[in-house]
C-alpha positions in Angstrom: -22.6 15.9 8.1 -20.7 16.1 4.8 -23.1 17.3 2.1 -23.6 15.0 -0.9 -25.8 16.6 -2.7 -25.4 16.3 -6.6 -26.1 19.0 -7.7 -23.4 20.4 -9.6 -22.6 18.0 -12.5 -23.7 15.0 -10.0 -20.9 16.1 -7.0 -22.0 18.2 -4.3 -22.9 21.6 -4.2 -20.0 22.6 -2.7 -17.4 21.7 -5.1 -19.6 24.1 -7.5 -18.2 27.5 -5.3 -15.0 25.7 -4.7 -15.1 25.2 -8.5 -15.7 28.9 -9.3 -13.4 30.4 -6.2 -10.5 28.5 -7.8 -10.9 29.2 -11.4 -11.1 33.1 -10.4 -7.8 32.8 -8.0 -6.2 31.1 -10.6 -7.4 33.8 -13.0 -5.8 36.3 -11.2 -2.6 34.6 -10.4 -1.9 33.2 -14.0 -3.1 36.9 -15.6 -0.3 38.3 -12.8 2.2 35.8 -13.9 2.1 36.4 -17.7 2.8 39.9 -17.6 4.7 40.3 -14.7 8.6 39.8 -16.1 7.5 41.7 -19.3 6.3 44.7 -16.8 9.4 44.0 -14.7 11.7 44.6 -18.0 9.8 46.9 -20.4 11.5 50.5 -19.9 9.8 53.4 -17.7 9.2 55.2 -20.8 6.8 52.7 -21.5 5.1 52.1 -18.1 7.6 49.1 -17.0 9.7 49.2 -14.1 13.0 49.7 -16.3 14.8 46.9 -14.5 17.1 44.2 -15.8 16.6 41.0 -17.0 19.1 39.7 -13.7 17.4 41.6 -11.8 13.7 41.0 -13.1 14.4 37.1 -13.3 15.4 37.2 -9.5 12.8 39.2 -8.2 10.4 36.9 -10.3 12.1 33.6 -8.9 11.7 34.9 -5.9 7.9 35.7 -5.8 7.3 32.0 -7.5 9.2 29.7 -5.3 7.7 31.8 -1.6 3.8 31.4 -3.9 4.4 27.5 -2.9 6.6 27.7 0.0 4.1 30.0 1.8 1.9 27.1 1.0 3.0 24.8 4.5 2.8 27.8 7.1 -1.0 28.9 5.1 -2.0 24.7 5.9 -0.4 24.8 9.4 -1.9 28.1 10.2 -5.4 26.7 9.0 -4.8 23.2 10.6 -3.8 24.7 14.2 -6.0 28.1 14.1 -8.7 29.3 11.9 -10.3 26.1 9.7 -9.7 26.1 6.3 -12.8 27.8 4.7 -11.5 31.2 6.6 -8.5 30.7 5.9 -9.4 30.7 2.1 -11.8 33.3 2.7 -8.8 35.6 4.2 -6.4 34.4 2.0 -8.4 35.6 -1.3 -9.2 38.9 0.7 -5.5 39.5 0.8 -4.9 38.6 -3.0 -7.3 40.9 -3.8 -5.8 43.8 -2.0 -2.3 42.6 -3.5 -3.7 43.0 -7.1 -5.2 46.0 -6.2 -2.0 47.5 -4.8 0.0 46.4 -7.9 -2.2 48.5 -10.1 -1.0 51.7 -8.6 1.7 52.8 -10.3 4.7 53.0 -7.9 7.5 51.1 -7.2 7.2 50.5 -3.5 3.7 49.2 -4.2 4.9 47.0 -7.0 7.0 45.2 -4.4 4.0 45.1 -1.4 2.0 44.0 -3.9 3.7 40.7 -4.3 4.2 40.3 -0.6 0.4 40.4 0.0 0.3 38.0 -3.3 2.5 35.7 -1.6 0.5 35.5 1.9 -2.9 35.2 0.2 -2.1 32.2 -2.1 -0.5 30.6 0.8 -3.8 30.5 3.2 -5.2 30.0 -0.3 -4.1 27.1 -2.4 -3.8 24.4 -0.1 -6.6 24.9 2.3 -9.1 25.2 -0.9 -7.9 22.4 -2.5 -8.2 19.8 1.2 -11.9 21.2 1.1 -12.4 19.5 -1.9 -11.3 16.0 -0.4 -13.7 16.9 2.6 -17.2 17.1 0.7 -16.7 13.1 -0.5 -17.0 10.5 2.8 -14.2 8.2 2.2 -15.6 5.5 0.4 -17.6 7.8 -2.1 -16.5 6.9 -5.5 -16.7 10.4 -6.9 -13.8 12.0 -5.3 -11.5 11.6 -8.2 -13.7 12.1 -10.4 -14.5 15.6 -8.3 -10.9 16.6 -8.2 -10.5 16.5 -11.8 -13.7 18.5 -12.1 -11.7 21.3 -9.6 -8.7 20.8 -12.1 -10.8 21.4 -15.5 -11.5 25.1 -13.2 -7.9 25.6 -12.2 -7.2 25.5 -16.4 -9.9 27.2 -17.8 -8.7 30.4 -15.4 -4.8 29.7 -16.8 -5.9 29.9 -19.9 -8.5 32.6 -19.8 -6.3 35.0 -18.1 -3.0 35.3 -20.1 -5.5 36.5 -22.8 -7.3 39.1 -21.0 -4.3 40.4 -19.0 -1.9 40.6 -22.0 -4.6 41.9 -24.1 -5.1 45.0 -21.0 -1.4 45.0 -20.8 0.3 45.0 -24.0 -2.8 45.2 -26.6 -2.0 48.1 -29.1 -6.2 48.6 -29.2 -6.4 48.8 -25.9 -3.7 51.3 -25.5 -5.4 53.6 -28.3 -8.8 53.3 -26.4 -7.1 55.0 -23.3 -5.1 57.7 -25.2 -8.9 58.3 -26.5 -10.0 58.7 -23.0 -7.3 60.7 -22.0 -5.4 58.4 -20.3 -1.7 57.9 -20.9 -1.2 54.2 -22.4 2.0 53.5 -20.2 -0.4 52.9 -17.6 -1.7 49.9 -19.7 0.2 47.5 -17.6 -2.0 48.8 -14.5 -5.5 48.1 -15.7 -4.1 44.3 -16.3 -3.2 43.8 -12.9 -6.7 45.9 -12.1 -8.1 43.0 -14.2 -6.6 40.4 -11.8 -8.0 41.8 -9.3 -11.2 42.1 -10.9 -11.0 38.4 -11.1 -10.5 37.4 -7.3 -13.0 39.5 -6.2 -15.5 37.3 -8.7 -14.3 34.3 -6.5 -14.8 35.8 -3.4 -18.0 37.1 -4.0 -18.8 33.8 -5.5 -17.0 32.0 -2.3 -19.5 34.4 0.1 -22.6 33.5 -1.8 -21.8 29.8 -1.9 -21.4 29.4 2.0 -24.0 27.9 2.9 -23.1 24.6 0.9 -19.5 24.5 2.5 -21.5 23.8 6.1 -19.1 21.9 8.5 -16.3 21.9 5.9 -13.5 22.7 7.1 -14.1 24.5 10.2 -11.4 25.6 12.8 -10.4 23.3 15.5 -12.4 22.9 18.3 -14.8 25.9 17.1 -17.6 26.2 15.1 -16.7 30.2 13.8 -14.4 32.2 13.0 -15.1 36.0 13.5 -15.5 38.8 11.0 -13.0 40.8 13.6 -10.4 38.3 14.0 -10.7 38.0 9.8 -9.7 42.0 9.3 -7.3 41.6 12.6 -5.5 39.0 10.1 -5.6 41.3 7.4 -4.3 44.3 8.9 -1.3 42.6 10.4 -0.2 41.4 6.7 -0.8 44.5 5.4 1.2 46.2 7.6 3.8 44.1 7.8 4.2 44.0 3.8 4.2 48.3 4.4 7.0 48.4 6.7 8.9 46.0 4.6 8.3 48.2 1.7 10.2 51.1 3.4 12.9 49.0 4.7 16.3 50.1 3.8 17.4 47.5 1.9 21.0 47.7 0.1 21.2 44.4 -1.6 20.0 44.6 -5.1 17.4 41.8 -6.7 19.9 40.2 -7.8 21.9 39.7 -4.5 18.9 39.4 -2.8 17.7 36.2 -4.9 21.6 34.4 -4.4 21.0 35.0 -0.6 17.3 33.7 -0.7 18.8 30.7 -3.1 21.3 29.6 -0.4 18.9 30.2 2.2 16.5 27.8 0.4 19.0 25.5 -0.5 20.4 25.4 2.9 16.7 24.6 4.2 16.4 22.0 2.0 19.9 19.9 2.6 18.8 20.1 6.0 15.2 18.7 5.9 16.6 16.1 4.1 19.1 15.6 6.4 17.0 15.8 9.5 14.4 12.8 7.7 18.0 10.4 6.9 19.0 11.1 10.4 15.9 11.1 12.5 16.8 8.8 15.6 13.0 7.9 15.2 13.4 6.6 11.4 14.0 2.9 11.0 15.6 0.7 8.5 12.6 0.8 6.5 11.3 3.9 6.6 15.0 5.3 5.9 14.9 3.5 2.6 11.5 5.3 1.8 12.8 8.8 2.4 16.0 7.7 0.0 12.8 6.9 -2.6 11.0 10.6 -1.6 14.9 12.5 -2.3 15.3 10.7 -5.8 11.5 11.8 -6.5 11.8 15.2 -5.3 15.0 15.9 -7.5 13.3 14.1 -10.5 10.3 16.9 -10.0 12.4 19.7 -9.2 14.3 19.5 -11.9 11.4 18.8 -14.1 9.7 22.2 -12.7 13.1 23.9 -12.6 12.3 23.4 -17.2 8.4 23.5 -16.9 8.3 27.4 -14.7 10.3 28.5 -17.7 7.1 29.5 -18.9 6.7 32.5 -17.2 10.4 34.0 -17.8 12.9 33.0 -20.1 10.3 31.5 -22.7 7.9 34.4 -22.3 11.3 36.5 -23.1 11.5 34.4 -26.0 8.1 34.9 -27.6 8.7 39.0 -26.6 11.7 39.5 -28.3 12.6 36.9 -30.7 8.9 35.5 -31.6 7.0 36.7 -34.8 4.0 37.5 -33.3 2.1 38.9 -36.4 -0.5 36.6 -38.0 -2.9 38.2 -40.4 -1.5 41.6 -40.1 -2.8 41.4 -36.4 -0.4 41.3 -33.7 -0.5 39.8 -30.6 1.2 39.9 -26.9 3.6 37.3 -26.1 2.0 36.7 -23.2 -0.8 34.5 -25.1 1.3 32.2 -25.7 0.9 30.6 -21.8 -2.7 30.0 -22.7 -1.2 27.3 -24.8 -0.5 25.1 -21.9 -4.4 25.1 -20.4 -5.7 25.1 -23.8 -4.1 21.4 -24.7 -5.1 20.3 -21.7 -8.7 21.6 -21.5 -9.4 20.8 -25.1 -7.3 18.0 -26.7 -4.6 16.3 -23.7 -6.3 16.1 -20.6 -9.5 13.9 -22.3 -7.0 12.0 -23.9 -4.6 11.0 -21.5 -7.8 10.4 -19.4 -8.7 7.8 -21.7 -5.1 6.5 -22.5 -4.7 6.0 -18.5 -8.4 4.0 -18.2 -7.3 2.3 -21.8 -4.3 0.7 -20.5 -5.4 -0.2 -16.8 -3.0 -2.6 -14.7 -0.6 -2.6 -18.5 0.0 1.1 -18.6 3.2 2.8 -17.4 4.0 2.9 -13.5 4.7 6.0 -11.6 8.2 6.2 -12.0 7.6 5.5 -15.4 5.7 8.1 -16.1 8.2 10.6 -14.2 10.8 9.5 -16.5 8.2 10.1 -19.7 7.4 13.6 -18.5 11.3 14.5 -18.1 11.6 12.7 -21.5 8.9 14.8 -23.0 10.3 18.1 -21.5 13.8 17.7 -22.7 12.4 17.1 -26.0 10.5 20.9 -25.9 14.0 22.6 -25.2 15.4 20.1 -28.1 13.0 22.0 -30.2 13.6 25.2 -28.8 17.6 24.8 -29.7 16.5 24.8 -33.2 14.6 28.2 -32.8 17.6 29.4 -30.7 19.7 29.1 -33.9 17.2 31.0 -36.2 16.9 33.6 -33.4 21.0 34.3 -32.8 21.2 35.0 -36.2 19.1 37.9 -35.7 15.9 36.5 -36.9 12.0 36.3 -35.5 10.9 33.1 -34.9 7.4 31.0 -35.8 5.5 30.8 -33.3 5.3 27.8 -34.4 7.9 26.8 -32.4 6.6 27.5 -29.3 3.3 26.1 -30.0 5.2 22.7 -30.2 7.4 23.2 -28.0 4.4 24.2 -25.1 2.7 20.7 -26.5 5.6 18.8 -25.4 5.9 20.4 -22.1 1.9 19.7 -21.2 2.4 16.2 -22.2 4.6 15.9 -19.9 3.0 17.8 -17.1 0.2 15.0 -17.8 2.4 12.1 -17.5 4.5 14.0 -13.7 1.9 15.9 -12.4 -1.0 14.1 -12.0 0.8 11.3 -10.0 3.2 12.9 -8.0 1.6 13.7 -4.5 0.2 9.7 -5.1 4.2 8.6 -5.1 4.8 11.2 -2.3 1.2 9.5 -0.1 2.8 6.2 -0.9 6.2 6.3 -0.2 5.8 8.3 3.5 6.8 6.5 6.8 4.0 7.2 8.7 5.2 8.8 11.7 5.6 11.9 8.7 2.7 11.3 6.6 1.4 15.2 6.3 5.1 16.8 6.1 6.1 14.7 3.5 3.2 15.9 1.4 5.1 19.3 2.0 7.4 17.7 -0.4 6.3 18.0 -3.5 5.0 22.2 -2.8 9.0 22.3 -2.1 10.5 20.9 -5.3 7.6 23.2 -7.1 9.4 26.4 -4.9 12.6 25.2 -6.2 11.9 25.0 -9.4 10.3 28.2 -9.5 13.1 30.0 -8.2 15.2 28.3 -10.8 13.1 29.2 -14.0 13.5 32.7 -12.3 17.3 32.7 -12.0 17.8 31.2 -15.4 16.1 33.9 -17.1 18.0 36.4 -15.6 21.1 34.7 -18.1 19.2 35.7 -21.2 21.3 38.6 -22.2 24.4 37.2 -20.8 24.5 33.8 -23.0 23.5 33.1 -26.6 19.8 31.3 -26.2 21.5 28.2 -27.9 23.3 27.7 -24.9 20.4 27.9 -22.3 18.4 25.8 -24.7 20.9 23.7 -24.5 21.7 23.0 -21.0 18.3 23.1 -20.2 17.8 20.2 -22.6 21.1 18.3 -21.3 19.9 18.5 -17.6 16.2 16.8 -18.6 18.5 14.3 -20.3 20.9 13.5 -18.0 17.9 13.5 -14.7 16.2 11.1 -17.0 18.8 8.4 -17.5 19.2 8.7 -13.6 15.6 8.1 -13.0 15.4 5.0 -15.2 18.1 3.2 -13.3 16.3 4.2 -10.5 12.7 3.3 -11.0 13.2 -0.5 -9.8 13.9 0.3 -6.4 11.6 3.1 -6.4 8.8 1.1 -7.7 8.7 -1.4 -4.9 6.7 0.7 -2.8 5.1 2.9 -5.0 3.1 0.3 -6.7 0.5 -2.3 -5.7 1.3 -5.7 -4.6 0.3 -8.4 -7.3 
């Protein structure tokens, strides 16, 4: 029986160590993510890796778009195998050891580190997320109400971590507290990723004390348990696995080994789409609905493909051509991703809450709001062409710019995000209900890889110019998407 217990802000108890498991996995991830192109590109002389901007953006494209793609074998493996409470349990297990490995301070680590970071979060994110869906019956009223609850934990980690982690990795303080301990200050960057890890193995422990309120919640098919043995089985396999490919003799650089994974994923992608036009199953009508899903899912990768800029080129930005002094204190770029959970935590997500409930049945449809948030987002790198100018001229920015620039970009998050797995539930033919939810994790792996690979131009073109285009393509996929929103709409919104 599904608990329904309100205890925890008048939901279940179970959404309270869902609540906590998620904000700590998020804290690890989004600590990760801020520093990780800085560490990737600061010289070995200073504890970084020494590599490339091409180079770093590839590798960090790479590790982005398999974080969501990694997502659909994590569900199908919990779906078919193990349940999804163990396969969250093993897939924050694995995270942890990832962060761990990352804070040793070797190169071959560095990359098995993100291979165990991309299996985790894939038996991760999706299975801990359907468990909160499974502790409301289907008529309980709370549900959404519950999942915006889970969000509210999912931000306060993003913008917790950035701040801690940068602080570890790129805080002069710090740095002088270990050169008072003894300890060279390079290794900085390896206490942050130590933090992350920190920080998971809060949510597990807070996952393992909270079990008992997850009873009958997303157990394994057609068994009741899942064994301790078969749980270290599982993680021995990954970690050996990530080892051997670790040692591999690989001759393509990052670089040429993020254009092959491109195509590849490009490749995959015409195809699925293909396949769903194709399908000898697929009728008139539910042919017409996956036209709908295509023009969607290029509206949000593309939106993506501007928003995970966040992590590379525009954390690049705020390194290198940012003033990041205020008060004669001086802070790591890498704060500047809190922005992004701080509007929305403190000042956007109430307010678009209330906009939304405000407007009712008169507010914007879902299309509507996709073409806002492309809007919105093309306005942010409008703002950021201005900097661009200051900052060719040889000049540190405001961060001033950023800070507006970030508010842009969360608006528009609230307007796309919030609505787009809805438009992906409505518009499915029902024969492909649960892989077209697949969907939208896809045009978030695409548009991961794409912030990574744009990055990697920031030393080969003037910043105007990658402003520029960025701006241009928001502009030009939101035109498309207005002429497109009245034959999208018909099945996207409710019959009057």
């Amino acid at each position: 029986m599904t608990n329904t217990t309100p205890t925890f802000f008048g939901h279940p108890k179970g959404l309270q160590t869902l609540f906590f498991t998620e904000m700590w996995e998020r804290f690890s991830y989004y600590g990760m993510r801020a520093i990780l192109i800085l560490f990737m590109t600061t010289p070995s002389t200073k504890g970084g890796l020494g590599l490339g901007v091409a180079d770093a953006g590839a590798i960090y494209g790479i590790y982005t778009s398999m974080v969501y793609l990694a997502c659909l074998p994590g569900g199908w493996i919990a779906d078919r195998f193990i349940g999804q409470r163990q396969a969250t349990l093993v897939g924050g297990c694995i995270i942890m050891c990832g962060h761990i490995v990352l804070a040793l301070p070797n190169i071959t680590y560095f990359y098995t580190g993100l291979a165990l970071l991309v299996i985790g979060t894939g038996l991760l994110k999706p299975n801990i997320s359907s468990m909160v869906g499974r502790l409301y019956s289907e008529s309980d009223q709370r549900r959404d109400a519950g999942y915006s609850l889970y969000y509210m934990g999912i931000n306060i980690g993003a913008f917790a971590s950035p701040l801690v982690c940068g602080w570890l990795g790129q805080g002069v303080y710090f740095r002088e507290i270990l050169s008072g301990l003894g300890i060279n200050p390079i290794n900085a960057w390896h206490f942050s990723f130590g933090a992350a890890a920190v920080g998971m193995a809060l949510g597990l422990l807070h996952y393992i004390y909270g079990k008992s309120t997850l009873i009958k919640i997303g157990d394994p098919p057609g068994a009741s348990s899942f064994s301790l043995r078969m749980c270290l089985m599982t993680l021995g396999v990954c970690l050996i696995v990530a080892w051997i490919y670790s040692l591999s003799d690989v001759h393509l650089s990052p670089s040429q080994f993020g254009n092959v994974f491109g195509l590849i994923l490009l490749g995959t992608t015409i195809a699925f789409f293909v396949w769903l036009l194709g399908s000898s199953w697929n009728i008139a009508e539910d042919r017409r609905r996956v036209i709908k899903i295509l023009l969607l899912f290029l509206a949000a990768t593309v939106f993506w493909s501007l928003f995970e800029q966040g992590g590379s080129t525009l954390t690049l930005f705020a390194e290198r051509n940012t003033s990041r002094t205020i008060l004669g204190i001086t802070f790591p770029a890498s704060w500047m991703q809190s922005l992004n959970p701080l509007f929305i935590i403190f000042l956007l997500g109430p307010a678009f809450t209330w906009l939304w409930f405000k407007l009712g049945s008169k507010g914007p449809n879902t299309t509507t709001k996709f073409v806002i948030g492309l809007l919105l987002i093309s306005m942010g790198y409008g703002v950021m062409i201005g900097a661009a100018i200051i900052a060719d001229s040889g000049k540190l920015v405001s961060p001033l710019w950023l800070v507006v620039m970030y508010l842009l970009h969360t608006m528009g998050e609230m307007c796309l995000s919030p609505v787009g797995l809805s438009a992906m539930s409505k518009l499915a033919p029902q024969r492909i209900a649960s892989l077209t939810m697949g969907i939208w994790f896809l045009a978030s792996s695409i548009g991961s890889y794409a912030g990574g690979r744009v990055a990697g131009l920031y030393e080969a073109m003037p910043l105007t110019h990658i402003f520029m285009a960025l701006t241009i393509l928001g502009l030009v996929s939101t035109i498309i998407l207005s002429f497109s929103r009245r034959f999208i709409n018909a099945d996207t919104e409710p019959k009057q």
